[in-house]
C-alpha positions in Angstrom: -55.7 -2.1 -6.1 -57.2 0.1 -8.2 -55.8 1.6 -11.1 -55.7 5.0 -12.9 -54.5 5.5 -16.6 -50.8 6.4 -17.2 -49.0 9.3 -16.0 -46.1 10.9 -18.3 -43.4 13.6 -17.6 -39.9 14.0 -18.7 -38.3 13.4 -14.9 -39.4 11.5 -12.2 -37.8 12.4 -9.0 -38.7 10.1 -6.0 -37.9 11.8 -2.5 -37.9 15.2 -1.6 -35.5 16.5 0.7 -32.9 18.9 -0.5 -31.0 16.7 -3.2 -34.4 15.5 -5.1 -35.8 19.3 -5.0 -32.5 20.3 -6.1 -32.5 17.9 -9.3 -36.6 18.8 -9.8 -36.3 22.4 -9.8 -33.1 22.4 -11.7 -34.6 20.0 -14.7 -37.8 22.4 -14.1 -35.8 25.5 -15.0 -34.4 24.1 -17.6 -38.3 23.2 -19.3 -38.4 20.1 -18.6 -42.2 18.6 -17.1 -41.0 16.8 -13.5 -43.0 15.1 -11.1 -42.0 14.6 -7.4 -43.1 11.3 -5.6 -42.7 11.9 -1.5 -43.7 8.5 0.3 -44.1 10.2 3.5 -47.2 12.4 4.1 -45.1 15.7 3.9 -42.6 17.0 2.2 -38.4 17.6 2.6 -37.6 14.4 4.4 -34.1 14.4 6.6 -33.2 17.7 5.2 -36.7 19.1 6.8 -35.3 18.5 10.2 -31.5 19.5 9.3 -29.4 22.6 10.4 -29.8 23.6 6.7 -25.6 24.0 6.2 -24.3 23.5 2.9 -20.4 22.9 2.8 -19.2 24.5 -0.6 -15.6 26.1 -0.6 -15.2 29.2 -2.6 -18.9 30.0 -2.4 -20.0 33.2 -4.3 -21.3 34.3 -0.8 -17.7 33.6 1.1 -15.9 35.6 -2.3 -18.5 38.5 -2.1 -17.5 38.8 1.8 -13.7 39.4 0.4 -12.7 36.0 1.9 -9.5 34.7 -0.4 -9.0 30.9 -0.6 -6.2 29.4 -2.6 -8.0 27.2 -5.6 -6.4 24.0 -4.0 -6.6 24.5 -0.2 -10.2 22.5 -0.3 -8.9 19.9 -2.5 -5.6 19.5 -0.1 -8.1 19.4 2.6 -10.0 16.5 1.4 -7.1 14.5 0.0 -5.7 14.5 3.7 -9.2 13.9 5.4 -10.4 11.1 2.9 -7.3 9.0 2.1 -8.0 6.0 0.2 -11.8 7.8 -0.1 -11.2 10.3 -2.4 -12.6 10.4 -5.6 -10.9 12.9 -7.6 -13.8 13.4 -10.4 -16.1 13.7 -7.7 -13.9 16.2 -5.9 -13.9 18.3 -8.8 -17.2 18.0 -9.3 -18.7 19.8 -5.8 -15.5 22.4 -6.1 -16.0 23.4 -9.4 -20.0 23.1 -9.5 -21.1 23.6 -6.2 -20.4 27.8 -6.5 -22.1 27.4 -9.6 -25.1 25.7 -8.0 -25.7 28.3 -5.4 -25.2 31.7 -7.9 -27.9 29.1 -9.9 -30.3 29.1 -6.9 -30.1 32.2 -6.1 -30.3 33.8 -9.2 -33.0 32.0 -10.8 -35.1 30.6 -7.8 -36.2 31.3 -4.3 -33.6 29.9 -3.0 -31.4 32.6 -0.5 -28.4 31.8 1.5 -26.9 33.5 4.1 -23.3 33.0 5.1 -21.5 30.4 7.7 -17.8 32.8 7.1 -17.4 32.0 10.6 -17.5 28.7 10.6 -14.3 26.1 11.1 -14.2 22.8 9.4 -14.0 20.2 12.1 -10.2 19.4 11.4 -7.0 20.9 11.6 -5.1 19.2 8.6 -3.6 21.1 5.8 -6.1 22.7 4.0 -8.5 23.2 6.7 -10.1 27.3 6.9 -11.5 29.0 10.0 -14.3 30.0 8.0 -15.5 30.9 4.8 -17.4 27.3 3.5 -20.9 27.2 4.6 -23.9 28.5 4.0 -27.3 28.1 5.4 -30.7 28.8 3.5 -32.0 32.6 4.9 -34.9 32.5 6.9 -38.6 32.2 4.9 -41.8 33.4 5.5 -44.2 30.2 5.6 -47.2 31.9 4.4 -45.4 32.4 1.3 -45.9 28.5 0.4 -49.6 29.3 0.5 -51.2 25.8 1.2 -48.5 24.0 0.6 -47.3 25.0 4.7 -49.7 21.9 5.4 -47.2 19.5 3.5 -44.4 20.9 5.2 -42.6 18.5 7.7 -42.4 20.7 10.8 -38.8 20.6 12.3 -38.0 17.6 14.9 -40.2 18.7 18.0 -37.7 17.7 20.5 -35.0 20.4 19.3 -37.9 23.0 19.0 -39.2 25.2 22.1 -42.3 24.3 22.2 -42.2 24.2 17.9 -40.5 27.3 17.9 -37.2 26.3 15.7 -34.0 28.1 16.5 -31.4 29.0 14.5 -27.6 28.5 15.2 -25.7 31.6 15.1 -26.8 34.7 16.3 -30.5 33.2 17.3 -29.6 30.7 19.5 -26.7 33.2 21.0 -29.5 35.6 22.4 -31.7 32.4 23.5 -28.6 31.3 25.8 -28.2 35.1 26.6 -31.5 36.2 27.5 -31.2 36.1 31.1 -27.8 38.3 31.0 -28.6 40.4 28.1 -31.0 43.1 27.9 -31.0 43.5 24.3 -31.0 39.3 23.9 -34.1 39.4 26.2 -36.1 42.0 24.1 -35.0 39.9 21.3 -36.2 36.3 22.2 -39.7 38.4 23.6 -40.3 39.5 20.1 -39.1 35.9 18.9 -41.9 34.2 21.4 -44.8 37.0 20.5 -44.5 36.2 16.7 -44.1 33.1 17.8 -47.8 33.1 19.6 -49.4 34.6 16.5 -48.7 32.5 14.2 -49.5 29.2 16.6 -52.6 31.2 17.1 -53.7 32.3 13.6 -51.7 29.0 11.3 -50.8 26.1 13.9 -47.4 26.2 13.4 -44.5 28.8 13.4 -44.3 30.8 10.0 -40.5 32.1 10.6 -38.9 29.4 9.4 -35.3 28.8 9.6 -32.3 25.9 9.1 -33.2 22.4 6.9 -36.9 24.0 7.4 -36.3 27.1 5.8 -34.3 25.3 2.9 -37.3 22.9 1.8 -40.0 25.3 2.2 -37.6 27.9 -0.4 -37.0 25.0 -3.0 -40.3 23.9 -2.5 -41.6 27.0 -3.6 -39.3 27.5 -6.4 -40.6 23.5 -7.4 -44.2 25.6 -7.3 -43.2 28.2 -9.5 -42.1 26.2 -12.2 -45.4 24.0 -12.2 -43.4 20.7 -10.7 -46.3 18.3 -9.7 -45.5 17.9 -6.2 -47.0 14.5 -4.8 -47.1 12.9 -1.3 -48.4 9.9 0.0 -46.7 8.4 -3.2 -44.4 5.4 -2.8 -42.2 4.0 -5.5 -42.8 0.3 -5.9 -40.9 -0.5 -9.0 -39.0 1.0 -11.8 -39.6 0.7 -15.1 -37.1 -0.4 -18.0 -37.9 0.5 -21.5 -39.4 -2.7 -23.5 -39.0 -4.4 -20.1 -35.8 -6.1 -21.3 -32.6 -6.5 -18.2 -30.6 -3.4 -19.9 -33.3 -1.4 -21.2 -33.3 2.7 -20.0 -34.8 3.2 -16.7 -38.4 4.7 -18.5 -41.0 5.7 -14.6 -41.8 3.6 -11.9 -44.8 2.1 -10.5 -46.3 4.8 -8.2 -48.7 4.0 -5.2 -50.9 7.5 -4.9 -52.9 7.3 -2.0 -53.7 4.0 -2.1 -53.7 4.2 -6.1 -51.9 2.3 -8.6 -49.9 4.4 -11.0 -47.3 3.8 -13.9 -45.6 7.3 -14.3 -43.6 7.4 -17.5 -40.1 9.2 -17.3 -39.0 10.2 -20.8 -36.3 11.7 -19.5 -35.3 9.3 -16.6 -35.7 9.0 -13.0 -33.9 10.1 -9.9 -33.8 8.3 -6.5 -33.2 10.9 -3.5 -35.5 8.9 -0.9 -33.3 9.7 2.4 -30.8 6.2 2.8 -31.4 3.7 4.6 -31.4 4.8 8.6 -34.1 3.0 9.4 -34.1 -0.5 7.5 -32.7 -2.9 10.3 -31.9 -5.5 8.2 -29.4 -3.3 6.2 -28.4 -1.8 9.4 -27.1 -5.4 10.4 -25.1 -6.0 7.7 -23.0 -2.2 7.3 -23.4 -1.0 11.2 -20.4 -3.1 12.8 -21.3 -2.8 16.3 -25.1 -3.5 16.2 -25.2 -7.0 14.7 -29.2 -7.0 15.1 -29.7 -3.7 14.0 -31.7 -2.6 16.5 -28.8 -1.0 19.0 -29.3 2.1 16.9 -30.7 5.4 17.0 -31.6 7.4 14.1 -32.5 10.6 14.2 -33.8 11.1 10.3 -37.6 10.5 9.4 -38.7 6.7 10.0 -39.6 7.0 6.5 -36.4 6.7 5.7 -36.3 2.9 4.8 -34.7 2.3 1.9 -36.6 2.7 -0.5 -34.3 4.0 -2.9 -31.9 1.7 -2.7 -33.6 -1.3 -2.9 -35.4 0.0 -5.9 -32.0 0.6 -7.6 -30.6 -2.8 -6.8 -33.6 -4.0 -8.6 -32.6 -3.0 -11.8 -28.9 -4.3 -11.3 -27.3 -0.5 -9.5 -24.3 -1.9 -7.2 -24.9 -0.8 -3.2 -21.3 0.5 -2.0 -20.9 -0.1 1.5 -16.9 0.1 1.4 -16.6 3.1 3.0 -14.8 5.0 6.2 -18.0 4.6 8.3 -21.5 4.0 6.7 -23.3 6.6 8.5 -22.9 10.2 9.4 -22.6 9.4 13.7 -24.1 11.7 16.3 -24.6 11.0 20.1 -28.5 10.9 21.1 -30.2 10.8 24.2 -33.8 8.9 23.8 -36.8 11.3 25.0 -39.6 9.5 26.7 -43.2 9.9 24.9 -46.3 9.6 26.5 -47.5 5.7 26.9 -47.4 3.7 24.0 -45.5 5.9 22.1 -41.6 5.2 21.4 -38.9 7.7 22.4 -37.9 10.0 20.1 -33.7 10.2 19.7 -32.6 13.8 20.9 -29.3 14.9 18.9 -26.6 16.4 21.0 -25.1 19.0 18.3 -24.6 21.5 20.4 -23.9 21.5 24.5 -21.1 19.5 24.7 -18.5 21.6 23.6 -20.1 24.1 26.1 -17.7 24.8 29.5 -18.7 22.4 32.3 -19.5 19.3 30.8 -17.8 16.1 30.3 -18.5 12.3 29.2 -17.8 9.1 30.5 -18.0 5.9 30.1 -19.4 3.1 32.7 -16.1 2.9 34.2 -16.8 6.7 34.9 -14.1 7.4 32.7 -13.6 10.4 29.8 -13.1 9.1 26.3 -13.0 12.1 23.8 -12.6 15.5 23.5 -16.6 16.5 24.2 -15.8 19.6 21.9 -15.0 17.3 19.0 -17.9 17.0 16.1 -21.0 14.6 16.6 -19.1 12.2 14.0 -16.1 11.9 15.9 -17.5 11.7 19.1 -19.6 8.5 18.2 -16.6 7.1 16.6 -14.7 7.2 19.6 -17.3 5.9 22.3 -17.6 2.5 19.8 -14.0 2.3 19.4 -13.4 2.2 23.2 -16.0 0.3 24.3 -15.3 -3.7 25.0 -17.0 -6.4 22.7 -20.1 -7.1 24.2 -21.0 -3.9 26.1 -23.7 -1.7 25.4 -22.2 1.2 23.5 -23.2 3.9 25.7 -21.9 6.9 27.6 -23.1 9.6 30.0 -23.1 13.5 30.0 -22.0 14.7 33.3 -22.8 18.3 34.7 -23.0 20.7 37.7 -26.2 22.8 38.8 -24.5 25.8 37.3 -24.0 24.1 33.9 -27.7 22.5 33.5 -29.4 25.9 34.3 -26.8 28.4 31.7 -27.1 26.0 28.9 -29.3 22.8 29.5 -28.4 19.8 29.3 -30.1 17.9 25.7 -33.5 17.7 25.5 -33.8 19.1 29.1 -34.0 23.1 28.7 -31.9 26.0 30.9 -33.5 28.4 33.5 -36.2 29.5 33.1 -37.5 25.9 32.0 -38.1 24.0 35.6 -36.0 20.4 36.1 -38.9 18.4 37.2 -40.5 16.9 34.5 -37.4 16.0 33.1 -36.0 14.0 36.1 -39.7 12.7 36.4 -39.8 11.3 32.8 -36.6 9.2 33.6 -34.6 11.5 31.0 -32.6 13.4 33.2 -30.7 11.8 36.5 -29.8 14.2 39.7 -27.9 14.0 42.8 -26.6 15.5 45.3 -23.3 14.2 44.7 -21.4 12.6 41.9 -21.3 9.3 43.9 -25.2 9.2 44.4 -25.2 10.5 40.6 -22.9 7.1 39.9 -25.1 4.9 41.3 -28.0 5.9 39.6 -26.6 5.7 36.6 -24.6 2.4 37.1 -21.6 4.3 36.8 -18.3 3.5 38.9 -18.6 6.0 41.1 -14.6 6.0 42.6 -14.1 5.9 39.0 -16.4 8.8 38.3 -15.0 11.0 41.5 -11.2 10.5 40.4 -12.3 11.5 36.8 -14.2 14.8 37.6 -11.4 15.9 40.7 -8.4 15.1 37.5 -10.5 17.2 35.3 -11.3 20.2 37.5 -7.5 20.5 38.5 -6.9 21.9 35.1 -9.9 23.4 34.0 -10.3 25.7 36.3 -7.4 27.2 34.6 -8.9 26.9 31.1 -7.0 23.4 30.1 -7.8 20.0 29.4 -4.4 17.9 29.1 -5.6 14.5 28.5 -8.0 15.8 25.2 -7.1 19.3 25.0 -10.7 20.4 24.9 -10.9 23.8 23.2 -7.4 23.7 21.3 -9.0 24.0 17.5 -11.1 26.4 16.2 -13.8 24.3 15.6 -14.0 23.6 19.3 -14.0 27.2 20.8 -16.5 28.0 17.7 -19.2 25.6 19.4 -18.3 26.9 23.0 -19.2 29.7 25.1 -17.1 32.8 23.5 -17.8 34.7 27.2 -16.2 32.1 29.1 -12.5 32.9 29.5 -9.5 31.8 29.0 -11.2 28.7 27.5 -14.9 29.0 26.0 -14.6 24.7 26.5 -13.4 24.1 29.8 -14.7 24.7 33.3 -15.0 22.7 36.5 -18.3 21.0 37.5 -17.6 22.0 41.6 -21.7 22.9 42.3 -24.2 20.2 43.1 -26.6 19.1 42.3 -24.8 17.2 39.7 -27.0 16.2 36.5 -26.4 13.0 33.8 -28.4 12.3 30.8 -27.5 9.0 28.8 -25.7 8.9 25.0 -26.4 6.3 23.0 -25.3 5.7 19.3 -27.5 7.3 16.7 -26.8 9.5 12.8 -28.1 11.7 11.3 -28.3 9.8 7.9 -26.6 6.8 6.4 -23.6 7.2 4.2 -23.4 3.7 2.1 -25.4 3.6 -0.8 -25.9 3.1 -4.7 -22.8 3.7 -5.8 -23.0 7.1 -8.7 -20.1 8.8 -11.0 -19.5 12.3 -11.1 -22.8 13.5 -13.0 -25.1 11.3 -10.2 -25.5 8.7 -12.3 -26.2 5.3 -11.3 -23.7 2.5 -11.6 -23.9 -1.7 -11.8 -21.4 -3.9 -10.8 -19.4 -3.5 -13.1 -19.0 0.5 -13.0 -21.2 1.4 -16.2 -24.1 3.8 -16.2 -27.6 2.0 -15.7 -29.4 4.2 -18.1 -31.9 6.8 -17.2 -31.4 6.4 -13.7 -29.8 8.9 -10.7 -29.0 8.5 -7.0 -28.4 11.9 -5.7 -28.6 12.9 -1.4 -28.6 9.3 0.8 -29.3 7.1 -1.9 -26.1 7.4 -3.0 -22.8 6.6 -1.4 -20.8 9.5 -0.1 -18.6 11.4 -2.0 -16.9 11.5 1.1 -16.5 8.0 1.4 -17.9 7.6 4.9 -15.0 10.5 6.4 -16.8 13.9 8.1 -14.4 16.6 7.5 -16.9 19.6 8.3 -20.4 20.6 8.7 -22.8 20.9 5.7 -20.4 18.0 3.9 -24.0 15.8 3.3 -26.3 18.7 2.1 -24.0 20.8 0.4 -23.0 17.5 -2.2 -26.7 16.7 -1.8 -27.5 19.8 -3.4 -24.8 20.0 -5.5 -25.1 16.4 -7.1 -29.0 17.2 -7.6 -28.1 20.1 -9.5 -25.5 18.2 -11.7 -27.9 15.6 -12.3 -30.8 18.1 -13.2 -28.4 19.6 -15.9 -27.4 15.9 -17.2 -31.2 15.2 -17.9 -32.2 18.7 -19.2 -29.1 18.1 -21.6 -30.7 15.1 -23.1 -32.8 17.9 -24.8 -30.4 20.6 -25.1 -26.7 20.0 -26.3 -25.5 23.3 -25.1 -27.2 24.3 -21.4 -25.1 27.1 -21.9 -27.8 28.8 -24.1 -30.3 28.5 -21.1 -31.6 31.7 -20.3 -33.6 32.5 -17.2 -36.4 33.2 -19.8 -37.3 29.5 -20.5 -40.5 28.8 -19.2 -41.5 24.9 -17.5 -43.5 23.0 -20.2 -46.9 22.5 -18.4 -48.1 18.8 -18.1 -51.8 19.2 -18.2 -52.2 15.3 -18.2 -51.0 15.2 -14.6 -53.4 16.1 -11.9 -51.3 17.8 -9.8 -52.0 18.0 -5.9 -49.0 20.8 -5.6 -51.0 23.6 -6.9 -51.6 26.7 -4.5 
């Protein structure tokens, strides 16, 4: 392989979804020369395709809304959802710094939030608020990358219409409404004709919103601070200083389209390359109930191999896989491709706490409360089915259901059934026995199952999983639907049934890290110069889910700490920063980020 001469900067980051952009531009701002290394031929990795929520109590946007939350309630929170997981230095560490990192970002970068004040945590255990923790990055113009849009992963296709993303919130409220809502309609026409431009005149949608609308903003602010932005660039090595077993971590050995590279970190390195969600192997060992590996389905970049971690053991970092769960679960429904090409895993985020629906096992049976988060839901589908089964489920609906709100990947009225139900995805019957059968469900099982559930829903309950009972449940329902916004019977036919299988949205094991996102051996010291930050390193919240936004907003939040931690290796106090230090410029480095 050919070779080019050395490359040198202060920090090498290698990944960049939110937690390695948030370490790059925060070393950046602080004048330090960074370089970002993204294997994959675009940039922003899992976060790219994310709902873009950061969970950070006490947020300055949350406190300038007048929302009041007592200085422990998040800490009681966590202490009651992560037991024996909690890591008190940790803890502190995203409560105290994680306001501090989003007044940072949006005072200094191009980074803008808007608020989730409305928005539950998934629990009701002390501590818990109905709102008042997440935020989301704002919406962003794509034209404003320039030509960095091209290097842009474009959000998951199969949770697009037609590549137009939707927001959650208020967007996706007027999408559902726009057949019963004048004003939604008008809305959703002028979504579709700015749409239409810009798939005319750039390709791609330029409104960009969720994970999308995050990366694109930090990679701008990585831009602006002349960070050389790199793709096509996989880490094959680190390097130690005077090669010696406990030297500092000094670069890595870069491949640059197809080019040998040593870049030199004086500063140190920081591995953000996305976990490990699709290295089977390591599946095997840390996923329980898929002993190959391969009864998984991820939904996170199949880029996502590794890298990081393997890169980290290398150099003596210990992997910490003695966690809750080792990845952040989610129900998915596999979309068919055209021939040759492998189905894509569909997340269902969304529907299932929606009024109509439920799930069921083979036996035909209901398992969980369907309004309960992604996480939970998986947990409880692998927990009640037998040793030896195929962890599965299936999502069960009526006409009514499948044409107000869709039913995953297959889309609501207007969008026609057919090619669905042609593709395999979607199963339809008549009636719930011929809907049984197709699915290999029990079908007396399946009839005594729906008759039990409609005798109480019509009425707005659900006694045997008390769908709709916590905020978090009627938050993800159907607010217009009374007297529960999570229960209704499924009484029309046809009758509809798409199939769950387990899948995450990222891995939670990892290189284990202290409280500045430094990486630690075996024995629980430092390996010098190097940082896990995002799904390299292991949860702060040791493998539990407590809310939405608990993976970006530490992902973000540990990148910034461990920006700081390198910039202070050159400044003792980063107190004296002011937002008038300028980047040191790195002309040695060709940079292929440049606009």
């Amino acid at each position: 392989m050919k070779r080019e001469p050395i490359l040198e900067c202060d920090v090498l980051v290698l990944g960049s979804g939110a937690a390695g952009l948030s370490a790059a531009v925060t070393a950046a701002t602080h004048g330090l020369r960074v370089v970002v290394a993204e294997k994959a031929e675009v940039f922003g990795g899992t976060s790219a395709w994310s709902g873009g929520w950061l969970w950070i109590p006490r947020n300055p946007l949350a406190t300038r809304a007048g929302i009041v939350e007592e200085s422990d309630a998040a800490r009681t929170y966590l202490r009651n959802e992560l037991g024996a997981h909690y890591d008190a230095a940790k803890v502190d560490a995203l409560l105290d710094q994680g306001p501090e990192m989003i007044e940072f970002f949006e005072r200094e970068t191009a980074v803008r939030f808007i608020d989730g004040n409305r928005i539950p945590d998934f629990h009701t255990t002390p501590g818990a608020m109905t709102g008042g923790r997440s935020v989301c990055a704002m919406p962003f113009d794509g034209r404003e990358l320039g030509a960095l849009i091209d290097r842009l992963r474009a959000p998951l296709d199969v949770v697009t219409l037609k590549g137009m993303a939707i927001a959650s919130g208020q967007d996706l409220a007027h999408f559902f409404n726009a057949t019963r809502s004048p004003r939604s309609a008008m809305y959703v026409l002028r979504r579709l004709a700015a749409f239409a431009r810009d798939k005319l005149r750039h390709g791609r949608s330029m409104h960009l919103v969720n994970g999308n609308a995050l990366v694109a903003r930090l990679l701008k602010s990585a831009h602006d601070r002349a960070v050389d932005l790199r793709t096509n660039a996989k880490a094959v090595a680190l390097l130690r200083d005077g090669d010696t077993a406990t030297g500092r971590i000094v670069g890595a050995r870069v491949e640059i389209d197809g080019v040998a590279h040593e870049v030199r970190a004086a500063r140190g390195v920081v591995l953000a390359c996305g976990g490990y969600p699709h290295d089977l192997a390591r599946r095997a060992q840390t996923f329980a109930y898929t002993p190959s590996g391969r009864e998984h389905w991820s939904a996170a970049p199949l880029t996502n191999t590794g890298d990081g971690i393997r890169l980290g053991e290398a150099v003596g970092a210990h992997f910490d896989a003695s966690l809750e769960t080792p990845a952040a679960w989610a129900p998915v429904s596999l979309v068919p491709r055209k021939r040759g090409e492998a189905a894509v895993a569909f997340p269902h985020l969304i529907e299932r706490a929606k009024p109509g629906v439920i799930a069921v096992t083979r036996a035909g049976r209901r398992f969980v409360n369907e309004a309960s988060s992604y996480h939970d839901f998986i947990n409880a589908l692998i927990g009640t089915t037998p040793a030896g089964e195929e962890v599965c489920a299936w999502l069960i609906c009526d006409h009514r259901f499948q044409r107000r709100y869709g039913l995953g990947f297959s889309k609501p009225f207007p969008f026609p059934t057919g090619p669905y139900r042609r593709s395999g995805y979607l199963q339809r019957a008549d009636s719930l026995a011929e809907l049984a059968v197709q699915c290999g469900i029990d079908p007396e099982g399946l009839q005594t199952t729906v008759t039990a559930y409609n005798s109480y829903a019509k009425d707005g309950f659900d006694p045997q999983f008390h769908k709709g009972s916590t905020p978090y449940n009627r938050v993800q329902g159907d607010a217009r639907h009374q007297p529960n916004p999570c229960n209704a019977p499924l009484e029309h036919g046809p009758f509809y049934a798409v199939k769950l299988l387990p899948g995450s949205l990222g891995t939670f094991a990892g290189l284990a890290t202290d409280a500045a996102a430094r990486v630690l051996d075996d024995a629980g010291q430092p390996v010098p110069g190097l940082y896990a930050v995002g799904n390299d390193s292991a949860s702060m919240m040791g493998g539990c889910y407590p809310s939405g936004g608990i993976t970006l907003g530490p992902a973000m939040t540990f990148g910034y700490l461990a920006g700081l931690s390198l910039a202070g290796a050159k400044q003792a106090d980063r107190a004296s920063y002011t937002a008038s230090a300028e980047p040191i410029p790195n002309p040695s480095i060709p940079s292929q980020g440049r606009i």
